[in-house]
C-alpha positions in Angstrom: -19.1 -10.6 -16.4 -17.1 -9.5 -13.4 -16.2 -5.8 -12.2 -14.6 -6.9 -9.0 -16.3 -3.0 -7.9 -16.2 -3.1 -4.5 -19.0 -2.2 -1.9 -20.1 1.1 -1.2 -18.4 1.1 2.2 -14.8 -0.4 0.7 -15.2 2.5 -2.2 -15.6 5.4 0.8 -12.7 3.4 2.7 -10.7 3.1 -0.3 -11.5 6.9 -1.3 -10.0 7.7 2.2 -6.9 5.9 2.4 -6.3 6.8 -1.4 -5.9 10.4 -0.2 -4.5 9.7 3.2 -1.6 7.7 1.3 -0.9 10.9 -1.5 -0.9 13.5 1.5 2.1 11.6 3.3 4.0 11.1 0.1 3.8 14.6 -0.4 5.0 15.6 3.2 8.2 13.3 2.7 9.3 15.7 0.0 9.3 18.5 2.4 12.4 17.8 4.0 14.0 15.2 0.9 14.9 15.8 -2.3 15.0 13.4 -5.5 18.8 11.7 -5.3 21.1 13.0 -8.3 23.2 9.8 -10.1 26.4 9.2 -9.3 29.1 10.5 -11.4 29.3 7.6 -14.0 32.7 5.8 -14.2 35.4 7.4 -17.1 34.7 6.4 -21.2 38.2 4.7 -20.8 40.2 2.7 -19.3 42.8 4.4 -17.1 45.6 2.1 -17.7 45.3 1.6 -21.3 43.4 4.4 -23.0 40.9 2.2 -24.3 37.3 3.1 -24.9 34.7 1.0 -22.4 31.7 0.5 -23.8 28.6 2.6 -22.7 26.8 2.0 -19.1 23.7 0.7 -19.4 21.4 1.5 -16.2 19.2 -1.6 -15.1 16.5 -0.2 -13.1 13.9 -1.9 -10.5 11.3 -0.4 -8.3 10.9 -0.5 -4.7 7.5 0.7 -2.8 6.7 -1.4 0.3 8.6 -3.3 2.6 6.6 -5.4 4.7 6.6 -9.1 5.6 5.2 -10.3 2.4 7.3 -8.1 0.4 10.4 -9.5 1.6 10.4 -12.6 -0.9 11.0 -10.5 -3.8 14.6 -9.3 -2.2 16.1 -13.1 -3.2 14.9 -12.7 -6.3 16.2 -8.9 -6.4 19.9 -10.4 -5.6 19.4 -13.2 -8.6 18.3 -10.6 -10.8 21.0 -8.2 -9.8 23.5 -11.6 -10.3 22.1 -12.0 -13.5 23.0 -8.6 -14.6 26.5 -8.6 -13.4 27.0 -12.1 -15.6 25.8 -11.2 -18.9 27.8 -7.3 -18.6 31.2 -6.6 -19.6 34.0 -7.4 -17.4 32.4 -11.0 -16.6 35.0 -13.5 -16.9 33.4 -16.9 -17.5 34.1 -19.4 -14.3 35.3 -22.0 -17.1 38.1 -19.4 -18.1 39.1 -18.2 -14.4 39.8 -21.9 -13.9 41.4 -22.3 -16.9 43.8 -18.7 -16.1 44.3 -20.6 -12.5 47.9 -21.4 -11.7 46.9 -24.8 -10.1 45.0 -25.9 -13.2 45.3 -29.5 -13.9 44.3 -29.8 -17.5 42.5 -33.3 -18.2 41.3 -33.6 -14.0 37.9 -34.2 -14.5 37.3 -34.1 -10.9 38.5 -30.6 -10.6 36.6 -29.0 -13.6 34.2 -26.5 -12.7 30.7 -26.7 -13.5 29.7 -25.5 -17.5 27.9 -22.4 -16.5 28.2 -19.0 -14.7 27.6 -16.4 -17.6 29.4 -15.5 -20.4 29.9 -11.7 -20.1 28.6 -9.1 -22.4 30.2 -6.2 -24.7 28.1 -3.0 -21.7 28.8 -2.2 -18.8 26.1 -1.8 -16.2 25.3 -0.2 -13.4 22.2 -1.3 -11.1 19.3 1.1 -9.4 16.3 0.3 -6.7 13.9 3.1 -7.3 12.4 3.7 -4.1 9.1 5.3 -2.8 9.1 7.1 0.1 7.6 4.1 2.0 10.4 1.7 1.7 12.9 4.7 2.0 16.1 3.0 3.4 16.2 6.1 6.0 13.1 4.4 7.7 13.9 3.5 11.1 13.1 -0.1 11.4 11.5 -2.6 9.0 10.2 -1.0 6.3 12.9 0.5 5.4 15.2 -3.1 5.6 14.8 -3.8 1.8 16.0 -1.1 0.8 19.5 -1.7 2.8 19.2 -4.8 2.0 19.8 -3.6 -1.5 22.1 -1.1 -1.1 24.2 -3.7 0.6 24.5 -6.0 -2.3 25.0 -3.6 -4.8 22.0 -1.5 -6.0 21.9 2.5 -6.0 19.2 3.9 -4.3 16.8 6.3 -5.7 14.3 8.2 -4.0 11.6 9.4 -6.6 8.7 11.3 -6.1 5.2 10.8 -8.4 5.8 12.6 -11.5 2.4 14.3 -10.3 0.6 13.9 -6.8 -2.2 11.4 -7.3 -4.2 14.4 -5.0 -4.0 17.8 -4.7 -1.6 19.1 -2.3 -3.7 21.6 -0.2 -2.5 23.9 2.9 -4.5 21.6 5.2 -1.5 19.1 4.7 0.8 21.7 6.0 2.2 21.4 9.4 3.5 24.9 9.7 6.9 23.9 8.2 7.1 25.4 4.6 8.9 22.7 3.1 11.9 22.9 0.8 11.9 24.7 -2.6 11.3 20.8 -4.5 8.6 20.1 -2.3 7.3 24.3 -3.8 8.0 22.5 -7.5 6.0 19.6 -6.5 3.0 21.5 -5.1 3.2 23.6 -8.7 2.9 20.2 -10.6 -0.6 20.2 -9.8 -2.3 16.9 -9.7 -3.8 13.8 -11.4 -6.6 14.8 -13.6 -6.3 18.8 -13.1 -7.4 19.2 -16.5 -9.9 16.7 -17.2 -11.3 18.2 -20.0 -15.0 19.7 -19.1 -16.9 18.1 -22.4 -15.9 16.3 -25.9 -15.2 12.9 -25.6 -12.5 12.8 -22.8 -14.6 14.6 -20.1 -15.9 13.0 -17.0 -18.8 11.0 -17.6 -22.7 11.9 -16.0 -22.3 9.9 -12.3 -18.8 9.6 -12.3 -17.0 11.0 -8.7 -14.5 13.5 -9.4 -12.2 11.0 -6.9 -12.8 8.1 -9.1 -9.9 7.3 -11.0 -7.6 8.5 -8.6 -9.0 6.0 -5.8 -8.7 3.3 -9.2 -5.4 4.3 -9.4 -3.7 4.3 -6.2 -5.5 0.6 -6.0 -4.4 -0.7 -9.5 -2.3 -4.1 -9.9 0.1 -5.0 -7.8 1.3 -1.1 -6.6 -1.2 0.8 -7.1 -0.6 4.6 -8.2 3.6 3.9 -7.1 3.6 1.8 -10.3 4.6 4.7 -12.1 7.3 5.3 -10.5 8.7 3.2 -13.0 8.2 6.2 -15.6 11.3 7.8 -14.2 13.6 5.8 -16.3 12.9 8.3 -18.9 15.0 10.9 -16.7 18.3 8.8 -16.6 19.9 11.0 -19.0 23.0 10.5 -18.1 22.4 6.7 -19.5 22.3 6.4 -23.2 19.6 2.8 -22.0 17.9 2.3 -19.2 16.2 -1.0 -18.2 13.5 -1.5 -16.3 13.1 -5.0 -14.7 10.7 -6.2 -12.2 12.6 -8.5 -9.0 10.9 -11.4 -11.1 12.7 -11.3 -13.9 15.8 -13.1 -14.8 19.0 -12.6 -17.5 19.4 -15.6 -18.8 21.7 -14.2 -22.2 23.5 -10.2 -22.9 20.7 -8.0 -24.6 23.8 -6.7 -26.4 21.8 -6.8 -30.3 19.0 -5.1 -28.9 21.3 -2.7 -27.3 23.0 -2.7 -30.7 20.1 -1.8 -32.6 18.7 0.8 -30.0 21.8 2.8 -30.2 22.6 2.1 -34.0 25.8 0.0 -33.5 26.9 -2.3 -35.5 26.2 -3.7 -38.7 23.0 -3.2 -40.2 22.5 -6.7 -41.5 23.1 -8.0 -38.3 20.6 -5.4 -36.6 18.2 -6.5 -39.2 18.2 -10.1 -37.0 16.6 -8.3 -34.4 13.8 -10.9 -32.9 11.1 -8.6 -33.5 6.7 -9.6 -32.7 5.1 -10.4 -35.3 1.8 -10.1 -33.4 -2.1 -9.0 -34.7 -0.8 -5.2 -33.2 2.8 -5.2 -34.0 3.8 -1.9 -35.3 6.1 -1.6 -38.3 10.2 -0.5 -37.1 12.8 0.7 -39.0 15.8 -0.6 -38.2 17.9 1.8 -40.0 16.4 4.2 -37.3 17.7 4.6 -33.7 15.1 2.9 -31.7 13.7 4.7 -28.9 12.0 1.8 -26.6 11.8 -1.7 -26.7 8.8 -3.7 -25.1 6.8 -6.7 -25.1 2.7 -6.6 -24.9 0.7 -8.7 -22.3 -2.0 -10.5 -24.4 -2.8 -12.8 -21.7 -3.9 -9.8 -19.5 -6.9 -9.1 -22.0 -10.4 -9.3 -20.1 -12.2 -9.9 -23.5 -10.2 -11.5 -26.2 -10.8 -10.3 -30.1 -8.1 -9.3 -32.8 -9.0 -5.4 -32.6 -8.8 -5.7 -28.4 -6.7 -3.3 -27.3 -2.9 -5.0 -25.7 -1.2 -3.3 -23.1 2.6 -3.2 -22.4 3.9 -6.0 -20.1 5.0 -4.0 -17.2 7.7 -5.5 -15.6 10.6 -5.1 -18.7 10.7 -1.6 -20.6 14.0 -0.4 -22.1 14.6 3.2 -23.4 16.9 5.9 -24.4 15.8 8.4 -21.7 14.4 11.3 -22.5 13.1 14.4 -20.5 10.8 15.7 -22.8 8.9 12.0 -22.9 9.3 12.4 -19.2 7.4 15.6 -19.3 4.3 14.2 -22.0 4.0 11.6 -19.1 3.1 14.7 -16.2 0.8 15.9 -18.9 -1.0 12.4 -19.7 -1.3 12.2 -15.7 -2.7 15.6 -14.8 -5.3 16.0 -17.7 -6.2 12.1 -16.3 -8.3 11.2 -19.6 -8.9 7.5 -18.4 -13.0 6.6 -19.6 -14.8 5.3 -16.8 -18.5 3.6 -16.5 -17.8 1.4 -19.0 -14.4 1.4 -18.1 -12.7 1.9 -22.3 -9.4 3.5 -20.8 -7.4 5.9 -22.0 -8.9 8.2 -24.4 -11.4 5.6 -24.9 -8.6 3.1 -26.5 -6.4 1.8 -24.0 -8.4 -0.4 -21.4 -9.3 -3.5 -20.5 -6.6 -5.1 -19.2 -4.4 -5.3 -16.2 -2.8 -2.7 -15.1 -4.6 -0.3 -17.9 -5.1 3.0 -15.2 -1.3 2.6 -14.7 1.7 1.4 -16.3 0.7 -1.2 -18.3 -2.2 1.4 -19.9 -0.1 4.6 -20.1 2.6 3.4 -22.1 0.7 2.1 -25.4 -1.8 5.5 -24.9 1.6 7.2 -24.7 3.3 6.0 -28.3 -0.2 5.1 -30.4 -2.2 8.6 -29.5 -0.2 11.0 -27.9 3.5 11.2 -28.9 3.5 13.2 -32.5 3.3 10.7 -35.2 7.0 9.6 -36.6 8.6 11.0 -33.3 9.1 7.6 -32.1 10.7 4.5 -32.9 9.3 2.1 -31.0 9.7 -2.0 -31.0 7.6 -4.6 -30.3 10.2 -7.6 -29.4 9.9 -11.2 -30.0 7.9 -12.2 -26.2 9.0 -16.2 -26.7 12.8 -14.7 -26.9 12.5 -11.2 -24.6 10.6 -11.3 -21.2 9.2 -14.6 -21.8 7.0 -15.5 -18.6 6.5 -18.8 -19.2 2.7 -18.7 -19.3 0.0 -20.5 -22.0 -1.1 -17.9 -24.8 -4.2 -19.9 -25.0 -5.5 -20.4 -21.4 -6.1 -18.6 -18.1 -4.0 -19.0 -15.5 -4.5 -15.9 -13.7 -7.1 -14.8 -10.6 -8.6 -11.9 -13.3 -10.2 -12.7 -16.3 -7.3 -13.5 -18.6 -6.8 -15.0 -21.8 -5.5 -14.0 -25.4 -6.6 -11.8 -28.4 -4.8 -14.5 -30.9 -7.1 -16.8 -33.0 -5.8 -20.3 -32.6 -6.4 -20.8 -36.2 -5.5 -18.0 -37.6 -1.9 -18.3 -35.9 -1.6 -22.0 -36.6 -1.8 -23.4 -33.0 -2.2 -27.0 -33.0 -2.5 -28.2 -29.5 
C-alpha cells in the first residue's frame, strides 16, 4: 500500500509554500480584474440575413510557464488547429482545390492530400484561461506562453480562484487597499471556512486545520489552479463551453453531442448519442436538454472494485454555463468537506483516485450529492468514441497506483 505522504520536513515545506503561493495570487487581484468576453460576433450573416449557428467556446487552462511547460504550447496550436477544422466555415482542402481556377481535373500529380478537416455546422471561438502566474503581462518568460497564444489565436482570460485556497489576512496587505474585486475576493472567504465542527463531515481527531489545503495546492498535475477550470460554468454568454486540456486532439465535429445538449435536431437522431454504458453510468434523458457531458477515469482508481468510486477525466468537460452551478462550486470549496486520515474524499464518497481533492473529485461530488436531485441532466459519454486516451482498461501504465473497477469477465474481455 502506498501514501506517497511525504516527510515531516516536505509537509512543513509544503505547508509553507502552499500559503506563500495563495497570498501572491491574492495580491495580483489588487490591481487586476477578471477580463469580460468579447462582444460575440452577430446571429447573422451581414450580407445575407442568414442565421449562423451558435458559438461554441472551447476553453483550455494556463497556470505556469516555465521551461518544462513550454512543450504543451505545440500541442496548444494542434489542438487550437483542430478546433478551427471541425467548426463551421471550414472549407475542406479537397474542395478549395477543386473551387481553384487552375484546377486540372484528372492531374494526379497535382491533387491535394485526402485530409484537412471537414468543417462543422458551430462556430467557435477559442480561450487560454490563465492564472496569474503565466499572466501574459509578465515581463519576461513566464509570461511567453501566454503571448504565445494570444498570437495564434486564443483569448486570454485572467481568472481568479473561485475561493482563496487561504485566508486573505491584513498581514498580506502592503498598504495599498486594492481595488473593489480584490474587496469581493477577500469577502469570498476561503477554502474550508465552514468545515462543519462534528457530524460526519467535520475534521477528523489529528488532522491540521492546513491539511487539505496544503493537499490541494499539491494535487495532480496543477495543484489548487486546477480549478480554474470550474470557470467555464461563468461563460454565459456561450450556450457550450468546452473544456480541453493542450493534450487533446479533434479528430471529428462534436456537432450530435452539441445537438443533443441544446435539444436540436431530431430526436431519433439524438437518441444515437454514443452514450457509457459503464458499472456507474447514470440513466439520461434525451428528450431533456443536457446539462454536461463527461467521460470518467477508471484507470485512475487506486483500488479497483465495481462499487469504487470513478472520478471525471479532467482534461474534456462540456457544459451549458451556468452561474448558479458556478456559485454551488464556491460553496463546495469553502465548507472544504474532503475526509482525510483514511483519505475517503468528498463527503466520504468521492476519493481515491487522481485528482480526487480537485477537479477530477469535485465534479462527480458536485452532480451525485450536492446538486438537488432531477436538477441536472448530466451524460456519461461513450470514452472509446469521446476523449479516448488511448490507454489499456486492464493494466497500469501510470507512475500511481492505477488500474480499473471493470471485471474482465463480467464485461466480456477476452485478451
Amino acid at each position: 500500500h502506498h501514501t506517497f505522504e511525504p516527510s515531516t520536513k516536505q509537509n512543513g515545506w509544503r505547508a509553507k509554500a502552499a500559503r506563500r503561493d495563495s497570498n501572491e495570487n491574492s495580491l495580483f487581484w489588487k490591481t487586476h480584474t477578471p477580463d469580460p468576453l468579447p462582444p460575440l460576433p452577430p446571429d447573422t450573416d451581414p450580407e445575407t440575413g442568414a442565421q449562423l449557428p451558435p458559438v461554441i467556446a472551447y476553453v483550455t487552462t494556463l497556470t505556469k510557464c516555465g521551461p518544462k511547460h513550454r512543450g504543451g504550447l505545440d500541442g496548444a496550436a494542434v489542438l487550437l488547429h483542430s478546433i478551427r477544422r471541425n467548426s463551421y466555415g471550414w472549407v475542406p482542402i479537397q474542395e478549395q482545390f477543386e473551387q481553384a481556377d487552375n484546377t486540372k481535373k484528372g492531374d494526379e500529380n497535382s491533387m491535394p492530400p485526402q485530409y484537412g478537416g471537414h468543417g462543422g455546422r458551430y462556430r467557435y471561438r477559442a480561450y487560454v484561461i490563465v492564472d496569474p502566474l503565466a499572466s501574459p503581462q509578465n515581463q519576461g518568460k513566464s509570461g511567453e506562453c501566454a503571448r504565445f497564444l494570444q498570437k495564434i489565436g486564443y483569448t486570454v482570460l485572467h481568472r481568479p480562484p473561485l475561493v482563496p485556497l487561504f485566508e486573505i489576512t491584513d498581514q498580506d496587505n502592503d498598504g495599498n487597499e486594492g481595488n473593489q474585486f480584490y474587496t469581493e475576493l477577500k469577502d469570498l472567504g476561503h477554502v474550508g471556512m465552514q468545515r462543519p465542527n462534528d457530524g460526519l463531515t467535520a475534521v477528523r481527531p489529528g488532522e491540521h486545520p492546513d491539511k487539505l489545503r496544503k493537499m490541494m495546492h499539491n494535487d495532480g498535475c496543477c495543484g489548487y489552479t486546477e480549478l480554474l477550470k470550474l470557470h467555464v460554468y461563468g461563460m454565459v454568454e456561450h450556450e457550450l463551453a468546452v473544456h480541453l486540456d493542450f493534450d487533446s486532439l479533434l479528430l471529428r465535429p462534436m456537432d450530435d453531442l452539441f445537438d443533443a445538449m441544446l435539444g436540436k435536431g431530431d430526436e431519433t437522431i439524438r437518441s444515437k448519442l454514443p452514450l457509457a454504458k459503464l458499472p456507474r453510468t447514470k440513466e439520461v434523458d434525451l428528450t431533456r436538454l443536457i446539462d454536461a457531458a463527461f467521460t470518467r477515469d477508471y484507470n485512475s482508481v487506486n483500488h479497483p472494485d465495481l462499487d469504487a468510486p470513478v472520478g471525471y477525466q479532467g482534461g474534456f468537460l462540456v457544459v451549458r454555463p451556468n452561474l448558479e452551478v458556478l456559485e454551488r462550486y464556491r460553496t463546495i470549496l469553502r465548507r472544504g468537506e474532503f475526509l482525510l486520515g483514511p483519505r475517503d474524499g468528498w463527503a466520504g464518497k468521492h476519493g481515491g483516485f487522481y485528482g480526487d481533492v480537485t477537479f477530477q473529485g469535485i465534479l462527480p461530488y458536485y452532480y451525485e450529492d450536492v446538486a438537488p436531485e432531477g436538477l441536472h441532466n448530466e451524460a456519461e459519454l461513450d470514452r472509446c468514441i469521446f476523449n479516448q486516451m488511448g490507454d489499456n482498461p486492464r493494466k497500469s501504465t501510470y507512475k500511481f497506483p492505477r488500474a480499473t473497477p471493470l471485471d474482465a469477465k463480467k464485461m466480456g474481455f477476452s485478451d
